[in-house]
N, CA, C and O atoms as CSV, one atom per row, in Angstrom:
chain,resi,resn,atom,element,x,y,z
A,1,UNK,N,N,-18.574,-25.412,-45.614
A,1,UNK,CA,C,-17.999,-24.329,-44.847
A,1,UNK,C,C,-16.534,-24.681,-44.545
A,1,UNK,O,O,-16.339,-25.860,-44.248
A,2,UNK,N,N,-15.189,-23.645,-44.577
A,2,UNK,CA,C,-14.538,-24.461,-44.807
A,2,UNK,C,C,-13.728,-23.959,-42.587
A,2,UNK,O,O,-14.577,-23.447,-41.858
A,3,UNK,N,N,-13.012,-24.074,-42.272
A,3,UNK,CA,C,-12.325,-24.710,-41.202
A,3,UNK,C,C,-12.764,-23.309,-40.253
A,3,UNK,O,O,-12.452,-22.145,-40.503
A,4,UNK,N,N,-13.311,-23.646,-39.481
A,4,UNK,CA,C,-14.039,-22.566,-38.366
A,4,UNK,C,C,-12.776,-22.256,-37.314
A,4,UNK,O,O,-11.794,-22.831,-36.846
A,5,UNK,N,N,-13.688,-20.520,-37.234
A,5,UNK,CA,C,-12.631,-19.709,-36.654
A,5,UNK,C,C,-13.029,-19.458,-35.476
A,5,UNK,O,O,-14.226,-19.505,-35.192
A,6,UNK,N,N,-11.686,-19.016,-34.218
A,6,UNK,CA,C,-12.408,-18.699,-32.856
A,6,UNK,C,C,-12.830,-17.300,-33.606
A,6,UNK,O,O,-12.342,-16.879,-34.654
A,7,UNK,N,N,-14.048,-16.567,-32.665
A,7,UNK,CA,C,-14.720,-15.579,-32.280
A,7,UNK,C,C,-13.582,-14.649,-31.381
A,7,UNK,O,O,-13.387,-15.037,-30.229
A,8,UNK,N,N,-12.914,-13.585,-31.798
A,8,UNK,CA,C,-12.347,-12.740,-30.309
A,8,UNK,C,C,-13.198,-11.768,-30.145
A,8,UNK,O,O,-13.610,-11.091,-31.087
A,9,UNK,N,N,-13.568,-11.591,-28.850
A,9,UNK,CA,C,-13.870,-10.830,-27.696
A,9,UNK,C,C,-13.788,-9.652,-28.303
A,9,UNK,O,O,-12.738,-9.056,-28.541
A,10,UNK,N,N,-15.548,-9.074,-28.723
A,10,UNK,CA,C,-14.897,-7.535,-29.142
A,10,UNK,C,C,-14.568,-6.948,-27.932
A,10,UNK,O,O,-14.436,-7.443,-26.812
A,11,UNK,N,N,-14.430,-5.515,-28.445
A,11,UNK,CA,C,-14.416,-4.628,-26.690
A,11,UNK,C,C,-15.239,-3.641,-26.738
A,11,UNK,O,O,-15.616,-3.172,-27.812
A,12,UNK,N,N,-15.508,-3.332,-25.935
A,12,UNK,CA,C,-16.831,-2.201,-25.456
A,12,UNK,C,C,-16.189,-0.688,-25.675
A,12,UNK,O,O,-15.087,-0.653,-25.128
A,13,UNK,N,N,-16.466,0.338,-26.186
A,13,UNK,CA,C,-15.688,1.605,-26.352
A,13,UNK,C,C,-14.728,2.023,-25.640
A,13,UNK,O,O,-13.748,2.619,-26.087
A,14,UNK,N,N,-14.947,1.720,-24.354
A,14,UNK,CA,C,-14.335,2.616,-23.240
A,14,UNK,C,C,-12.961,1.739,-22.611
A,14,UNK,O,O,-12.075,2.151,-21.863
A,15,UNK,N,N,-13.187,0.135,-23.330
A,15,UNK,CA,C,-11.972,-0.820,-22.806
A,15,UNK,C,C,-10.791,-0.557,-23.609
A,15,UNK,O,O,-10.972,0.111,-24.628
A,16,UNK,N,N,-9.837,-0.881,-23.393
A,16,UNK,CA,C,-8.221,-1.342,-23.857
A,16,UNK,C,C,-8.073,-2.352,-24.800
A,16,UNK,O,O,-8.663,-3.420,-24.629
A,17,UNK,N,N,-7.544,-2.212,-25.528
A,17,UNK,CA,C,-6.690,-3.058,-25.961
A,17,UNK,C,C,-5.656,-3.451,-25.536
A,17,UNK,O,O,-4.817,-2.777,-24.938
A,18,UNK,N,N,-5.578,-5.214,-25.947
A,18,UNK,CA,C,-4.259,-5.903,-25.274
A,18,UNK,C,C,-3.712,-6.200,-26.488
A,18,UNK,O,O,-4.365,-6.692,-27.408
A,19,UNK,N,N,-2.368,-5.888,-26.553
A,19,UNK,CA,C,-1.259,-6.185,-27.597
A,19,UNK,C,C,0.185,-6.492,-26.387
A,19,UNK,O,O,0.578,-5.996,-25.332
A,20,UNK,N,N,0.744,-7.975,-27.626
A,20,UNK,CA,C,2.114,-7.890,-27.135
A,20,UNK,C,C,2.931,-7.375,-27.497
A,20,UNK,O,O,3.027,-7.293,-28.721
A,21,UNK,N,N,4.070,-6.685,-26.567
A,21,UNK,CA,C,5.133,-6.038,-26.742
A,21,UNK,C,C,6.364,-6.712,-27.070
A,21,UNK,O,O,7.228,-6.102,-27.700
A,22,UNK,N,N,6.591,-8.321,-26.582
A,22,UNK,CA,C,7.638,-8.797,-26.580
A,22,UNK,C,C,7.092,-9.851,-27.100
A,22,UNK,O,O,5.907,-10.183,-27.072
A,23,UNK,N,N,8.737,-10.813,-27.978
A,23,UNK,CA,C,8.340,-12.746,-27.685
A,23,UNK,C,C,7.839,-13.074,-26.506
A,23,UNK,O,O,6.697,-13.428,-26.212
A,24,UNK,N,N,8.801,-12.926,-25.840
A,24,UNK,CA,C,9.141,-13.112,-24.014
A,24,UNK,C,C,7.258,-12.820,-23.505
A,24,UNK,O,O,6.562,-13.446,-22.706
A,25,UNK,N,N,7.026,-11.956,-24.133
A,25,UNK,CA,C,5.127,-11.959,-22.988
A,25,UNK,C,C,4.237,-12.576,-23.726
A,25,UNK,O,O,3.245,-12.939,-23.094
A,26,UNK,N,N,4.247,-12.820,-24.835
A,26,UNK,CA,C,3.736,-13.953,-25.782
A,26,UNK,C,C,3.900,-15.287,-25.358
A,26,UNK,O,O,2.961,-16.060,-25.549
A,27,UNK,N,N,4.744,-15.620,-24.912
A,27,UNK,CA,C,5.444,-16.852,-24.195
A,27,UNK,C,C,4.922,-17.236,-23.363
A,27,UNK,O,O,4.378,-18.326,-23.184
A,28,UNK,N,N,5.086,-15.907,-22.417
A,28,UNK,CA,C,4.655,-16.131,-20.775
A,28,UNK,C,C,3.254,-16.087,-20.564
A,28,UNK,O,O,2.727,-16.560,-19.556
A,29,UNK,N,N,2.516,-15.427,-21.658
A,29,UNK,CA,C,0.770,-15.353,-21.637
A,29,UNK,C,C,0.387,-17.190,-21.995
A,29,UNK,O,O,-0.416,-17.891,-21.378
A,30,UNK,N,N,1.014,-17.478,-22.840
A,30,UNK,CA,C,0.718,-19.084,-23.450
A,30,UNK,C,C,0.914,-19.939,-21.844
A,30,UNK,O,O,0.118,-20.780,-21.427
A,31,UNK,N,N,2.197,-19.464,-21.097
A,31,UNK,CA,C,2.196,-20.391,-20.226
A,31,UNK,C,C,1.294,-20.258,-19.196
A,31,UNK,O,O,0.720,-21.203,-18.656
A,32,UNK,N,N,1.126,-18.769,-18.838
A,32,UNK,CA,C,0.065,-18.683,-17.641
A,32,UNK,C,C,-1.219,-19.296,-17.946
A,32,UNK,O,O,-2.073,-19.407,-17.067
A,33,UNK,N,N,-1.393,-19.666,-19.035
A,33,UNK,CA,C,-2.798,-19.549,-20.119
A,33,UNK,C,C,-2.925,-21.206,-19.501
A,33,UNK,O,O,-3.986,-21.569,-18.992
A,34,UNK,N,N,-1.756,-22.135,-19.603
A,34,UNK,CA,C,-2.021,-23.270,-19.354
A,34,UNK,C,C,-1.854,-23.869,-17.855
A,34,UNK,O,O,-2.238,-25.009,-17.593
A,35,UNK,N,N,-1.343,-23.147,-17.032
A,35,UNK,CA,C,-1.739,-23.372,-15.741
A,35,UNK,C,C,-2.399,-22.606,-14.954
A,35,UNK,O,O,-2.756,-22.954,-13.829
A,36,UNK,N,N,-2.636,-21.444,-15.484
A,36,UNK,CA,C,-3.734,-20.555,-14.280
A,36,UNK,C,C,-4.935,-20.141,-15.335
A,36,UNK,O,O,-4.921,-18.943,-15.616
A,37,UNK,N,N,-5.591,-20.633,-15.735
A,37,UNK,CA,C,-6.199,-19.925,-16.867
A,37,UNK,C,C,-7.649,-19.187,-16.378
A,37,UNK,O,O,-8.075,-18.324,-17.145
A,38,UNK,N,N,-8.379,-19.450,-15.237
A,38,UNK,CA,C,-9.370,-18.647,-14.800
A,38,UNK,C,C,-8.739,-17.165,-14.540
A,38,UNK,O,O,-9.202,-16.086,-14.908
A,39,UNK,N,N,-7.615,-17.410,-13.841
A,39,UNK,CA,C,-7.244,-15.696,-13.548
A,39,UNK,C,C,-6.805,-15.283,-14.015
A,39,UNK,O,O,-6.734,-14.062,-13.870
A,40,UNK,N,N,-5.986,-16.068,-15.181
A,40,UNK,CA,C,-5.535,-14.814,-16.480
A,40,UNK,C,C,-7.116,-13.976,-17.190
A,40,UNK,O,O,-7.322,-12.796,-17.475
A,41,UNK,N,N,-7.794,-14.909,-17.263
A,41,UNK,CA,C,-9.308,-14.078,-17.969
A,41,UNK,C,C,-9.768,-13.190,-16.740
A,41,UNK,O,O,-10.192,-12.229,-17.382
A,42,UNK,N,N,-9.927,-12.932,-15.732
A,42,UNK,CA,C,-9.687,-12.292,-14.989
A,42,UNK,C,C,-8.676,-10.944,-14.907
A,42,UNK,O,O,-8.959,-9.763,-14.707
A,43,UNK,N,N,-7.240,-11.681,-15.172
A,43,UNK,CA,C,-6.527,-10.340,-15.885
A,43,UNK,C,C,-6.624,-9.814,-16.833
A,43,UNK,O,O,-6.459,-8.597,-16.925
A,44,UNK,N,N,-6.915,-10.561,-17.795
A,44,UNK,CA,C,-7.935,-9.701,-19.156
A,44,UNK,C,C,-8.930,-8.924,-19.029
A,44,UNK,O,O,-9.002,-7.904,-19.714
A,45,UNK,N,N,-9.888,-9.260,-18.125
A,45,UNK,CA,C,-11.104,-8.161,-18.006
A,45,UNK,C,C,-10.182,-7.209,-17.441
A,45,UNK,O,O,-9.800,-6.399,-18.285
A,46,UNK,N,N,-9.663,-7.029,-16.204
A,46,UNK,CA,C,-9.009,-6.159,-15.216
A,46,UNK,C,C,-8.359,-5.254,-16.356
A,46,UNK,O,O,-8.968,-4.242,-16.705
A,47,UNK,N,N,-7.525,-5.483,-16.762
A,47,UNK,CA,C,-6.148,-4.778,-17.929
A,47,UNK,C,C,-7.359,-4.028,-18.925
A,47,UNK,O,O,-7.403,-2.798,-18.918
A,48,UNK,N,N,-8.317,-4.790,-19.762
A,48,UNK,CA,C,-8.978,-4.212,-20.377
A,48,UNK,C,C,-9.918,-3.068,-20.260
A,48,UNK,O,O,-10.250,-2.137,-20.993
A,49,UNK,N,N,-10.267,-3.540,-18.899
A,49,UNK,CA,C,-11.133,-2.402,-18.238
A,49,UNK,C,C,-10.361,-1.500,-17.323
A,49,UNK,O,O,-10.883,-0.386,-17.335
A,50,UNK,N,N,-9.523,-1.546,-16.692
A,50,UNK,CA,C,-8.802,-0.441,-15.584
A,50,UNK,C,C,-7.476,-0.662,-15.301
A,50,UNK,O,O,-7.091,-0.688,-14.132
A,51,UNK,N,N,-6.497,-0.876,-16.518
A,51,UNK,CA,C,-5.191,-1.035,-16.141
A,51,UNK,C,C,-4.593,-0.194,-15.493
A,51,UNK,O,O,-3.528,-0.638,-15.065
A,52,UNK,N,N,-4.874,1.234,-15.113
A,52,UNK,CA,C,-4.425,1.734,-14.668
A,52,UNK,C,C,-4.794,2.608,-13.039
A,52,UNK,O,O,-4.506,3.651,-12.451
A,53,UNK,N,N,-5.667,1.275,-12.847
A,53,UNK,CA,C,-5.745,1.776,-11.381
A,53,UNK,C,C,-5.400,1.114,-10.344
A,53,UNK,O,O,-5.756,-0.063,-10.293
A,54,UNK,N,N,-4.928,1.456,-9.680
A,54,UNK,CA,C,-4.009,1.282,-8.375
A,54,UNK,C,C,-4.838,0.190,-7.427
A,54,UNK,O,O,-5.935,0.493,-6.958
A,55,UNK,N,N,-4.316,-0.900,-7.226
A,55,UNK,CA,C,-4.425,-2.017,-6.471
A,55,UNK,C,C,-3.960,-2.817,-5.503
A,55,UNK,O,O,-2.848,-3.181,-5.886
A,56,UNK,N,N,-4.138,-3.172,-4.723
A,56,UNK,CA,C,-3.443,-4.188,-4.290
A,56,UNK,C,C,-2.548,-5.410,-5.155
A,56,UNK,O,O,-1.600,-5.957,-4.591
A,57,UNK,N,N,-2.876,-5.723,-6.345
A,57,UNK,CA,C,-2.643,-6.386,-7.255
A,57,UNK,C,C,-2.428,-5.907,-8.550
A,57,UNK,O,O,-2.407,-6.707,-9.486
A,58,UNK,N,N,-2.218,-4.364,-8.782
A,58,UNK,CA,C,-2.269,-3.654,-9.752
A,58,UNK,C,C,-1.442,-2.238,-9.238
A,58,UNK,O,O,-1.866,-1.506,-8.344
A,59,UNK,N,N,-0.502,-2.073,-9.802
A,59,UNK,CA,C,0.126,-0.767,-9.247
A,59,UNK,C,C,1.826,-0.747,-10.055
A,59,UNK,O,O,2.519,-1.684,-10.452
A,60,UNK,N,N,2.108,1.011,-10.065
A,60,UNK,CA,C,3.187,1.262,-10.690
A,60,UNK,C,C,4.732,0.739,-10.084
A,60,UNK,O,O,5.295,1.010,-9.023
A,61,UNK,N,N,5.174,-0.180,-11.309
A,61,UNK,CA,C,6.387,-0.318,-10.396
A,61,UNK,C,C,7.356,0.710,-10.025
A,61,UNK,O,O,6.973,1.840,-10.329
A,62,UNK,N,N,8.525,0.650,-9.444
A,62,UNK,CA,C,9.096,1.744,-8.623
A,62,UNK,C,C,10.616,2.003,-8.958
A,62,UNK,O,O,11.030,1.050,-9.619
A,63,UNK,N,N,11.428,2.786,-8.779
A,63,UNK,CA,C,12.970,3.404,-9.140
A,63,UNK,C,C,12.995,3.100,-10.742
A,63,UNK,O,O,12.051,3.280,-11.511
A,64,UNK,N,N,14.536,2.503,-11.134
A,64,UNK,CA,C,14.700,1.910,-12.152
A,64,UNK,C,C,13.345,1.236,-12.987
A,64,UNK,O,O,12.936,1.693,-14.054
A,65,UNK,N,N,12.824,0.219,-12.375
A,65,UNK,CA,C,11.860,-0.562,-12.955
A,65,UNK,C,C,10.711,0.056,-13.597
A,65,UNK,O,O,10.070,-0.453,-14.516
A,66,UNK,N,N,10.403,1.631,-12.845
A,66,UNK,CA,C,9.251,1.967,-13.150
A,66,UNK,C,C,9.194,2.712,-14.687
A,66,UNK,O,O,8.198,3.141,-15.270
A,67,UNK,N,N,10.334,2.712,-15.046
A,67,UNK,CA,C,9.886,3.134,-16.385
A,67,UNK,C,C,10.565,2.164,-18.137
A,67,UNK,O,O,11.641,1.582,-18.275
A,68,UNK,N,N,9.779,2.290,-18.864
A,68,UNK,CA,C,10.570,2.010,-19.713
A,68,UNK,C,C,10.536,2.276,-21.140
A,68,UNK,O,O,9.383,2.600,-21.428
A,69,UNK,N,N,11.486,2.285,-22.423
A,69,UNK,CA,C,11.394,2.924,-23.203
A,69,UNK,C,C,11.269,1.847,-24.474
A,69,UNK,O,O,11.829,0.806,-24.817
A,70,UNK,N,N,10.003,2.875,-25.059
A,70,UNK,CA,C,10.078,1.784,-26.601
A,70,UNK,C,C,9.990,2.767,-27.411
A,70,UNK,O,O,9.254,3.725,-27.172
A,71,UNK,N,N,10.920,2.649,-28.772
A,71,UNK,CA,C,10.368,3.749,-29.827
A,71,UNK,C,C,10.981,5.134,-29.736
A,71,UNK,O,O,10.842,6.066,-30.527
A,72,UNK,N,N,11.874,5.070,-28.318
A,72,UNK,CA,C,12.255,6.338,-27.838
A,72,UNK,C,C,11.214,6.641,-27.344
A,72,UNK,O,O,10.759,7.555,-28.032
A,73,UNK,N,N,10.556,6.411,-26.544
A,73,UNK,CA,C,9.253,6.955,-25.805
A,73,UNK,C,C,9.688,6.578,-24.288
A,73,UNK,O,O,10.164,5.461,-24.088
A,74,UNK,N,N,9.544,7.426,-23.295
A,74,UNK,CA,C,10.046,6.641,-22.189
A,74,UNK,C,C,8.075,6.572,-21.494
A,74,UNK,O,O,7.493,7.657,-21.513
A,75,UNK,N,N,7.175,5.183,-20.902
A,75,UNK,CA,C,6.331,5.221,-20.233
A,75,UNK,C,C,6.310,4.628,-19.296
A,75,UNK,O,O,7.322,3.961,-19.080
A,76,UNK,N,N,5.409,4.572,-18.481
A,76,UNK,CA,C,5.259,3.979,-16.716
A,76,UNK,C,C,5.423,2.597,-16.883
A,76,UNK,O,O,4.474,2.255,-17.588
A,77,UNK,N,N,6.077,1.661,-16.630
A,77,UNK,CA,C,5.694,0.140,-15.814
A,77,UNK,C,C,4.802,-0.046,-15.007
A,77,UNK,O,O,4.950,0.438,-13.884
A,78,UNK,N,N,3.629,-0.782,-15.308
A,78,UNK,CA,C,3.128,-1.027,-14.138
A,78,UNK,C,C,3.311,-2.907,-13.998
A,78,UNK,O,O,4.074,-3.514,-14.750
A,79,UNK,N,N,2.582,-3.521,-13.059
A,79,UNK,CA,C,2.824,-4.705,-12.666
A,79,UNK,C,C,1.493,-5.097,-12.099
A,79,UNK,O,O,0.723,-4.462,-11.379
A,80,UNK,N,N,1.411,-6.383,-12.639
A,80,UNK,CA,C,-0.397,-6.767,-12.293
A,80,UNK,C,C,-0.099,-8.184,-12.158
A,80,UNK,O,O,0.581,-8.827,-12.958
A,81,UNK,N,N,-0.829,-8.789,-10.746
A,81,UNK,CA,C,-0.777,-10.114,-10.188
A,81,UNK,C,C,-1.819,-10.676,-10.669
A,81,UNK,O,O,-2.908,-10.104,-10.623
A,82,UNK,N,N,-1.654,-11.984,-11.253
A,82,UNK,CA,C,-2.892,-12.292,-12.185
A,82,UNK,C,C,-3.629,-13.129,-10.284
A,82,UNK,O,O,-4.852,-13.169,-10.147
A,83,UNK,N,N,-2.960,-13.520,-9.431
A,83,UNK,CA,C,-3.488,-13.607,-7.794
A,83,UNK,C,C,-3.127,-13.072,-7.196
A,83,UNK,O,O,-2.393,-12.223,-7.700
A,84,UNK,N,N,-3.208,-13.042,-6.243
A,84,UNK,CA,C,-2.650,-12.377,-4.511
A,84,UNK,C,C,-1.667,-13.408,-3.990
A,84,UNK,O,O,-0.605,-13.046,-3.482
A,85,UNK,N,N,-1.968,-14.564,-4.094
A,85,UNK,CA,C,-0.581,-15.443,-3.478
A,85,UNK,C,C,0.520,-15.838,-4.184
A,85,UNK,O,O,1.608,-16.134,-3.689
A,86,UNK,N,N,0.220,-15.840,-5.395
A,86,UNK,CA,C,0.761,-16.283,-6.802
A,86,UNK,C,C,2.218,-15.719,-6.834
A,86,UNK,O,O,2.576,-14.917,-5.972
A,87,UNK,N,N,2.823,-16.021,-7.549
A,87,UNK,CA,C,4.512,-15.179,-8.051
A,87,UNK,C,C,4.065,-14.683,-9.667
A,87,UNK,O,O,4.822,-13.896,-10.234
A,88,UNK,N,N,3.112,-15.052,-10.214
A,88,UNK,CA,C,3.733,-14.787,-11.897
A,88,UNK,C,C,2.888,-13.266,-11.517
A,88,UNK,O,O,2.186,-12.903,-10.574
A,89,UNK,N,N,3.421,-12.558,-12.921
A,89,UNK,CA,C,3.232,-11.170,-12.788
A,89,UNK,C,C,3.257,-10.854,-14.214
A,89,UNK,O,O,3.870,-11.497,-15.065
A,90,UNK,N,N,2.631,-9.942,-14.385
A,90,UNK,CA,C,2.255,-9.330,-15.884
A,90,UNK,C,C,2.822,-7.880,-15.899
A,90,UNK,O,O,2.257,-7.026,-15.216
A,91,UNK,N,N,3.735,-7.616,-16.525
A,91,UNK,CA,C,4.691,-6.348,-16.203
A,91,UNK,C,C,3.925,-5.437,-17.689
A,91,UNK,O,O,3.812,-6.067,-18.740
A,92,UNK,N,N,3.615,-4.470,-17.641
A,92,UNK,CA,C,2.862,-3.772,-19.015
A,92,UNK,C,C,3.271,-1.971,-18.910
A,92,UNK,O,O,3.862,-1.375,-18.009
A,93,UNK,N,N,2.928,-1.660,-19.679
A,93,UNK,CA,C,2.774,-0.601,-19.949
A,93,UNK,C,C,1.435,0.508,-21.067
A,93,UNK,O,O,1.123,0.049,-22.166
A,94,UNK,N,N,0.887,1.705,-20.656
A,94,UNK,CA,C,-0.070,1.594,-21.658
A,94,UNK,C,C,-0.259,3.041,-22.247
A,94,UNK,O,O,-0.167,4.090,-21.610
A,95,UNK,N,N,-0.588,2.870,-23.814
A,95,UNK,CA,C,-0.639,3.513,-25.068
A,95,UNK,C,C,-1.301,4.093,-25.401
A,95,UNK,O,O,-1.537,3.779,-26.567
A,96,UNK,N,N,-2.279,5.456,-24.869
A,96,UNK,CA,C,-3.441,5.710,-25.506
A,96,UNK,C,C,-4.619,4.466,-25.174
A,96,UNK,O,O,-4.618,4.136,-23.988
A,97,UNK,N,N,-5.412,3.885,-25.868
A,97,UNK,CA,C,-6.191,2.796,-25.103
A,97,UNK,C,C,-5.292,1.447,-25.841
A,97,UNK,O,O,-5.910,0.629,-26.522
A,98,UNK,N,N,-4.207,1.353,-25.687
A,98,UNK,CA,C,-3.786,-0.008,-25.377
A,98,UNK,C,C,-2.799,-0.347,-24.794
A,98,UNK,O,O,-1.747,0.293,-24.814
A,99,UNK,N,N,-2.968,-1.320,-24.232
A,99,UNK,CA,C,-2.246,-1.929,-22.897
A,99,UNK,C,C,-0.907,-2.966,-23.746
A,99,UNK,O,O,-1.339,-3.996,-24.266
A,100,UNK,N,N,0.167,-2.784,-23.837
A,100,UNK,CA,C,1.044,-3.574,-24.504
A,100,UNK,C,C,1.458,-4.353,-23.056
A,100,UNK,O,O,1.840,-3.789,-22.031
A,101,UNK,N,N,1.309,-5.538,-23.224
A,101,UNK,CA,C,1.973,-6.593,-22.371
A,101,UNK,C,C,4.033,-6.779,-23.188
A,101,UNK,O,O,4.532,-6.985,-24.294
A,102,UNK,N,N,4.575,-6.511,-21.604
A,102,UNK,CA,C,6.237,-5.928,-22.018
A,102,UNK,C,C,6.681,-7.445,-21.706
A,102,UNK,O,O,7.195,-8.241,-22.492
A,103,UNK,N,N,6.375,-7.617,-20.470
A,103,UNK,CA,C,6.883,-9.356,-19.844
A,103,UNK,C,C,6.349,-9.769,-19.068
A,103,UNK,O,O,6.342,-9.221,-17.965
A,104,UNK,N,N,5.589,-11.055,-19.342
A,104,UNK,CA,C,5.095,-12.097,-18.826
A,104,UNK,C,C,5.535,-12.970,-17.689
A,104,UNK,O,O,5.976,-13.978,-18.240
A,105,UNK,N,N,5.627,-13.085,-16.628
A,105,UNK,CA,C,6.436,-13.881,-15.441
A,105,UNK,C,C,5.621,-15.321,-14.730
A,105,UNK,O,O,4.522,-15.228,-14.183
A,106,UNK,N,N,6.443,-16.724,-14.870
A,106,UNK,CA,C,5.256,-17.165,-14.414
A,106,UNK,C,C,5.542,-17.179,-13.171
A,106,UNK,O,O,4.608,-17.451,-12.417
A,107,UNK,N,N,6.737,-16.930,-12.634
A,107,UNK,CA,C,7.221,-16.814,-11.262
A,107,UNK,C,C,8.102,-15.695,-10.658
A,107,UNK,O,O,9.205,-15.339,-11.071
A,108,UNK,N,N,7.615,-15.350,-9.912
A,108,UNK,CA,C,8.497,-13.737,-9.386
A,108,UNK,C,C,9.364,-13.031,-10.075
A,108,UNK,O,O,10.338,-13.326,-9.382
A,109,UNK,N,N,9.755,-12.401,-10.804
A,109,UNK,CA,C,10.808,-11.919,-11.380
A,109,UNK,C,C,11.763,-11.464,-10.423
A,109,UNK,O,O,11.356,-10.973,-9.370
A,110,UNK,N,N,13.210,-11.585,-10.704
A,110,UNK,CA,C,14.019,-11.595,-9.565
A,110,UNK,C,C,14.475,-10.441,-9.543
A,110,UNK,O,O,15.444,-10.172,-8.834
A,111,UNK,N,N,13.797,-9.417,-10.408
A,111,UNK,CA,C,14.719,-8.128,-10.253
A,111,UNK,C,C,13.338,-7.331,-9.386
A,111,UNK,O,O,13.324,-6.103,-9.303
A,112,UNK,N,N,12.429,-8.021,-8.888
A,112,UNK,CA,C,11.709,-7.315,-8.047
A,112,UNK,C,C,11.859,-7.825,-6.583
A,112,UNK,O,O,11.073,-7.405,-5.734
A,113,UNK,N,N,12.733,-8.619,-6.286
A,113,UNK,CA,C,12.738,-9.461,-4.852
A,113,UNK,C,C,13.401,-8.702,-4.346
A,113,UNK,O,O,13.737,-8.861,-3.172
């Protein structure tokens, strides 16, 4: 048999897809991946199953920030705390059923302070 492969996570009909949008959230998923990694899978179920509902830890960002354009498409920003005490932040936007991760933060982004 020759060099074994991971298994990914199918998804259930009604979930999302996660795709990256940027290097930059590719980056920042690898890093959250290696120091917070229970609650990023946590933000994976969450994003996959209900990115778009309004949270304490899940919600549209606001003025400028809240929107942004790819493709010539202008759509919502939203922003998802992979914790509650935490600074990193998962900034996304979403496509029909998929959730494109835009930028990855492992610490506050400063254009939200």
């Amino acid at each position: 048999m020759s060099k074994s492969r991971r298994v990914e996570r199918p998804l259930k009909n009604a979930e999302y897809e996660i795709r990256f949008a940027s290097t930059q959230a590719r980056r920042g998923w690898t890093d959250l991946q290696a120091t917070m990694r229970n609650a990023l899978v946590d933000s994976w179920d969450f994003l996959t199953r209900s990115p778009l509902e309004t949270t304490p830890t899940n919600y549209r960002l606001k003025d400028v920030l809240g929107t942004v354009m790819r493709g010539g498409e202008s759509h919502e920003r939203w922003q998802h705390k992979p914790t509650r005490q935490g600074d990193a932040r998962i900034w996304f936007y979403v496509v029909g059923r998929v959730v494109y991760l835009e930028q990855v933060h492992t610490h506050h982004p400063n254009a939200t302070k």
